[in-house]
ZAMARGU-4260 file (C-alpha; in steps of 0.2 Angstrom, whole numbers, plus 5000, padded with zeros to 4 digits):
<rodrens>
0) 5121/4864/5159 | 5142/4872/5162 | 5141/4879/5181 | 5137/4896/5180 | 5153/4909/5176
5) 5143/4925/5177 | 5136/4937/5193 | 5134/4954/5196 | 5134/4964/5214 | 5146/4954/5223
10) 5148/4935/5225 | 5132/4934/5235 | 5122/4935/5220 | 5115/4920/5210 | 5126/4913/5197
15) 5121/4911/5180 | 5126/4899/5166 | 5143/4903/5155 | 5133/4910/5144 | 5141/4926/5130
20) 5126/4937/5123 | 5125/4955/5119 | 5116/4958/5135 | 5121/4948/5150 | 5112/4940/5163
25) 5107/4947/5176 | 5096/4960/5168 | 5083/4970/5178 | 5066/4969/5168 | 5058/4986/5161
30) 5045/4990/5173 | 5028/4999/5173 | 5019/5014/5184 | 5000/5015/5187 | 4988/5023/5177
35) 4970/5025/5178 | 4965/5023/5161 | 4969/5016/5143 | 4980/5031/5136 | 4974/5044/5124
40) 4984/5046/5107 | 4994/5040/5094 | 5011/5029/5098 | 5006/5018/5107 | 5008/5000/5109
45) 4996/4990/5119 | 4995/4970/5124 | 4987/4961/5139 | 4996/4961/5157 | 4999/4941/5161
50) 4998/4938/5180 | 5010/4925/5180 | 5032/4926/5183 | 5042/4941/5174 | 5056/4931/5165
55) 5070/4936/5154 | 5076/4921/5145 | 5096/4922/5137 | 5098/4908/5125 | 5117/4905/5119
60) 5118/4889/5107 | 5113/4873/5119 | 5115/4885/5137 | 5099/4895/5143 | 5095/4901/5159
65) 5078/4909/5164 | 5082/4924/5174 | 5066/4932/5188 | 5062/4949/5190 | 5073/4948/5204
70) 5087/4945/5192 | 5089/4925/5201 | 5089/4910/5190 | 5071/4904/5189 | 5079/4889/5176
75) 5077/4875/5188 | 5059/4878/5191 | 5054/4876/5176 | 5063/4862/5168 | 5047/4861/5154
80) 5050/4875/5150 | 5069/4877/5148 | 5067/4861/5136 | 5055/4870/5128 | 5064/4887/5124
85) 5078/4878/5118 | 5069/4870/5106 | 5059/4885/5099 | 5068/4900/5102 | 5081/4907/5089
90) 5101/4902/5093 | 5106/4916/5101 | 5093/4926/5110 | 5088/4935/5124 | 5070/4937/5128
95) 5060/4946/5138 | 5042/4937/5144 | 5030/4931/5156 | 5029/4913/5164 | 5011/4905/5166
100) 5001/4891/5170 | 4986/4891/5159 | 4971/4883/5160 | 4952/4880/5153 | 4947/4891/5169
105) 4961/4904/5166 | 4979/4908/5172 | 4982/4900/5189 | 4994/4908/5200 | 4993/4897/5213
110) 4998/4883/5204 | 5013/4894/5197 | 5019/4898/5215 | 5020/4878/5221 | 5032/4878/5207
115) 5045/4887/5218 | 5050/4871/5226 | 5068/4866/5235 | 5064/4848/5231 | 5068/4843/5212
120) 5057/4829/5215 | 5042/4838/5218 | 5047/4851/5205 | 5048/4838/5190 | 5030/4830/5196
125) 5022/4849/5195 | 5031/4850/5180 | 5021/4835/5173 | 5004/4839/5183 | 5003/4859/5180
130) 5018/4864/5165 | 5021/4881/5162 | 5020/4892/5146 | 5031/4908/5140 | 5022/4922/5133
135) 5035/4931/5123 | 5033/4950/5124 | 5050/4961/5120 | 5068/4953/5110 | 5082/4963/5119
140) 5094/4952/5108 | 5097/4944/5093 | 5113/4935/5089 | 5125/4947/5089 | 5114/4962/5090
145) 5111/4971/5105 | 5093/4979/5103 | 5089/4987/5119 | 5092/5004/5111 | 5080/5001/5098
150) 5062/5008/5096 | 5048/4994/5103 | 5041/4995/5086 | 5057/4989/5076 | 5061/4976/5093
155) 5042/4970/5089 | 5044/4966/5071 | 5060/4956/5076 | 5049/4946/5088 | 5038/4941/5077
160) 5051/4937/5063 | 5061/4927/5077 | 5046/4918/5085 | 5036/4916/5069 | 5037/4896/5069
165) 5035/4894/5087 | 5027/4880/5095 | 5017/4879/5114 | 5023/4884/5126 | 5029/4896/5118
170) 5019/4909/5112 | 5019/4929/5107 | 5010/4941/5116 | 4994/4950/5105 | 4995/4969/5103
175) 4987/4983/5095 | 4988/5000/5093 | 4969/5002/5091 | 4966/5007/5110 | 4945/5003/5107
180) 4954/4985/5106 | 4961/4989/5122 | 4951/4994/5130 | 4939/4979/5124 | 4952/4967/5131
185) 4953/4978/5151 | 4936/4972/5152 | 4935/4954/5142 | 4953/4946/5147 | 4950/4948/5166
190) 4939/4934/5168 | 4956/4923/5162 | 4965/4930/5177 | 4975/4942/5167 | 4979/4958/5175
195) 4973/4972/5167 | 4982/4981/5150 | 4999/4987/5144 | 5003/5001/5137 | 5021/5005/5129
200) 5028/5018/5118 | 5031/5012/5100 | 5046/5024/5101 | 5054/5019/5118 | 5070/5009/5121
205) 5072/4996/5132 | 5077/5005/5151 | 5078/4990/5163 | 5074/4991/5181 | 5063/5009/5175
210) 5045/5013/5174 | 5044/5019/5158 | 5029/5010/5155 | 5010/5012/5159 | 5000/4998/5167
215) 4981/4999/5169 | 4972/4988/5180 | 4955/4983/5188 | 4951/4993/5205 | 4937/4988/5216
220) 4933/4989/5233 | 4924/4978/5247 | 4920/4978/5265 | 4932/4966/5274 | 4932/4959/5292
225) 4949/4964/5300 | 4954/4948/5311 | 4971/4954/5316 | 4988/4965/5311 | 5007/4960/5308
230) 5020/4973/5314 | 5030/4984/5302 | 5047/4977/5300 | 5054/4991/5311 | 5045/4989/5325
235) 5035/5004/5323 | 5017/5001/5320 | 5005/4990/5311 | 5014/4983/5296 | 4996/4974/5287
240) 4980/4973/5293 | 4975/4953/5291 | 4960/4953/5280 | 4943/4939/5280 | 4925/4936/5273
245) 4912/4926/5278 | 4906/4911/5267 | 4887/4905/5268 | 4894/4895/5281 | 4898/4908/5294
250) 4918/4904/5291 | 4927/4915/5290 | 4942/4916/5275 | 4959/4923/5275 | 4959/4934/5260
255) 4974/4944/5261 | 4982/4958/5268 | 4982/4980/5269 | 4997/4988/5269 | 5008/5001/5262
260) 5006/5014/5277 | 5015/5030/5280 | 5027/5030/5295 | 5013/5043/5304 | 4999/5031/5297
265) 5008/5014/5306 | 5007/5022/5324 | 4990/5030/5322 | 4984/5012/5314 | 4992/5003/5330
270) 4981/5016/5342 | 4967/5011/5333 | 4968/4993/5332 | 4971/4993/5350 | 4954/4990/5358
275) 4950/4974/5348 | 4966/4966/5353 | 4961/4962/5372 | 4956/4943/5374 | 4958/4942/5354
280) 4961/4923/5353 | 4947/4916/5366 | 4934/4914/5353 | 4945/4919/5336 | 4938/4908/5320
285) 4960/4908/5317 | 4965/4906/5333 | 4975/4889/5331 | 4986/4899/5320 | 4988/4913/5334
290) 5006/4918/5332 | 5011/4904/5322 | 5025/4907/5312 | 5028/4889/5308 | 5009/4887/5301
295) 5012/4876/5287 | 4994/4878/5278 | 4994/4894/5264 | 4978/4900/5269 | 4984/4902/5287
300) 4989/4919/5291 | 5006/4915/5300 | 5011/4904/5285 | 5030/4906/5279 | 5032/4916/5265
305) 5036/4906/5250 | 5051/4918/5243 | 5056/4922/5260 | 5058/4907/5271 | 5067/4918/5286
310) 5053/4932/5282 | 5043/4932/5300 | 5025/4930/5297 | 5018/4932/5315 | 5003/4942/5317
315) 4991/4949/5333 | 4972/4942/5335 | 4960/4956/5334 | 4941/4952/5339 | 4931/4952/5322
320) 4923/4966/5327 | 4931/4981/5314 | 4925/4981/5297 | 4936/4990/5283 | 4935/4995/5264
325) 4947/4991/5255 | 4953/4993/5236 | 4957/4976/5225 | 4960/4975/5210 | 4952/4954/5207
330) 4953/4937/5216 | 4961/4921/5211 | 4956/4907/5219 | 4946/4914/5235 | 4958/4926/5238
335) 4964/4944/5233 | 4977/4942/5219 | 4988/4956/5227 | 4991/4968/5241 | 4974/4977/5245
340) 4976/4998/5249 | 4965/5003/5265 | 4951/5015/5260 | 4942/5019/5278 | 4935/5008/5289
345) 4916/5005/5293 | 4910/5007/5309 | 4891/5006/5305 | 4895/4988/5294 | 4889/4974/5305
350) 4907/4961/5303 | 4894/4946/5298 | 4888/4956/5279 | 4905/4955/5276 | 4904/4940/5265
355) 4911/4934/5248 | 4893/4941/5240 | 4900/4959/5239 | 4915/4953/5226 | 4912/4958/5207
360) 4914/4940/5198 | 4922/4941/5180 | 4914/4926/5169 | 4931/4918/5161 | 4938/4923/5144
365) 4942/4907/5132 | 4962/4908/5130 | 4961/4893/5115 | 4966/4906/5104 | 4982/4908/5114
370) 4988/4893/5120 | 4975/4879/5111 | 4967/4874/5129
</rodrens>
């Protein structure tokens, strides 16, 4: 590939490949807002939510570059897959999709993340060991044609023409306007690890970088042992709360994080902390990761941050002793897939109950009709 010609926001942003489209790399993807349920109504265009990399893939004759949601180039961790698009994917293009790493168990995002790798060595091995595959959902281009104004509806159909012949990994998103089907899908695709359903307006152009459309996902909650905090980035109260369970064992697991505090809600959290912080690390199940920012192991609490390397990841010991509820929406391999939100915390749980038992497990829904596994 040319050394990239294009970037946007100043020269400290990433460069793209010379490539001349339409629509331009970088592009800020169309985004989604929270809803609580499948929505009612006629115009509407639902497909699955892949839990996997947002990518917008701009294809110009023999040049492509995958672009993140972040609008940086993705392309050179996913070599597979660049080969691959150029191969299936019409001439000129620009594509809007998700990238995944399927498998008979479902989608598995943690082998996605070790594929954000400095190393080219160990990025080709993973590409051989774990490939990726693109699921195609929007075409925000066509040759010369700049569609982004155009309804979804007319911008499907193009899809479908475009991506018609396409091979794995490339594949094209299912959707229905039947929201039964949807709804059918919220509760049968979770066990695949996908997150939840989309819903978009027939009508609607494209709006990058706006949440114009509607996302529903699974919400549960579950009693979690709170082992310790991480400061806000200004200083000014409890940033996270450091989550874990107990297996049959009596270890106890690093599941994630709460956060998303008010600025009032940080200090009062900080106050409330407090009395389990005394002593914290004498007898901590994780205390020979107390304070380690340069923990190298990904279940440890103080390990770097893999799109962050400079991100500080130190964190405060807290005895065991304070039980929270807190509201997820699933868990991929033993951990909580996202950010949990704090609910209350339980003073009358004994921290010991708080054990992998309480967590919904989804049975997992066959892809082979998607990508063949």
């Amino acid at each position: 590939m040319r050394p990239g010609t294009r970037a946007r926001r100043g020269s400290d942003r990433p460069r793209f490949v010379a490539v001349q489209l339409p629509v331009m790399p970088p592009v800020a993807p169309m985004l989604a807002k929270a809803t609580a349920s499948v929505p009612e109504g006629e115009g509407w265009q639902f497909e699955p939510k892949w839990d996997g990399f947002r990518c917008i893939v701009f294809r110009d004759g023999p040049e492509i570059e995958l672009g993140s949601r972040n609008e940086r180039p993705l392309t050179r961790y996913f070599p597979e897959l660049a080969a691959a698009l150029l191969r299936e994917l019409p001439e000129r293009c620009v594509v809007d999709g998700e990238i995944v790493v399927a498998t008979s168990e479902g989608l598995d995002f943690d082998a996605l993340q070790q594929r954000i790798h400095p190393a080219a060595s160990r990025v080709n091995k993973l590409a051989l060991e774990t490939p990726a595959s693109f699921v195609a959902f929007d075409l925000l281009a066509l040759g010369d044609d700049d569609l982004m104004a155009r309804p979804l509806g007319e911008r499907r159909a193009a899809l479908e023409t475009a991506l018609a012949g396409s091979r794995p990994p490339v594949h094209l998103t299912p959707v229905t306007t039947d929201r039964a089907t949807a709804e059918d899908w919220f509760v049968r695709f979770e066990g695949a690890g996908l997150d939840g359903v989309m819903a978009k307006e027939l009508a609607g152009p494209y709006v990058p970088d706006k949440r114009t459309q509607l996302k529903v996902k699974h919400k549960r909650t579950a009693d979690c042992v709170v082992a310790g905090y991480r400061m806000h980035k200004s200083g000014d109260g409890v940033g996270s709360l450091l989550l874990g369970l107990y297996d049959d064992a009596g270890n106890l697991h690093h599941m994630g994080v709460a956060t998303s505090f008010t600025a009032a809600r940080r200090v009062e959290l900080l106050d409330e902390v407090a009395p389990h912080e005394p002593d914290a690390l004498t007898d901590h199940p994780w205390r020979e990761w107390g304070g380690a920012v340069e923990a190298v192991a990904a279940r440890m609490p103080g390990a770097p941050h893999r799109w962050n390397a400079s991100k500080d990841m130190s964190w405060v010991a807290l005895r065991p002793e304070l039980v929270a509820e807190v509201a997820y929406e699933n868990v991929q391999s033993g951990r909580f897939r996202h950010t949990t939100r704090l609910q209350r915390f339980r003073p009358d749980r004994d921290p010991r109950t708080c054990t992998f038992a309480q967590l919904e497990q989804v049975p997992a829904y066959e892809l082979t009709r998607i990508f063949g596994l």
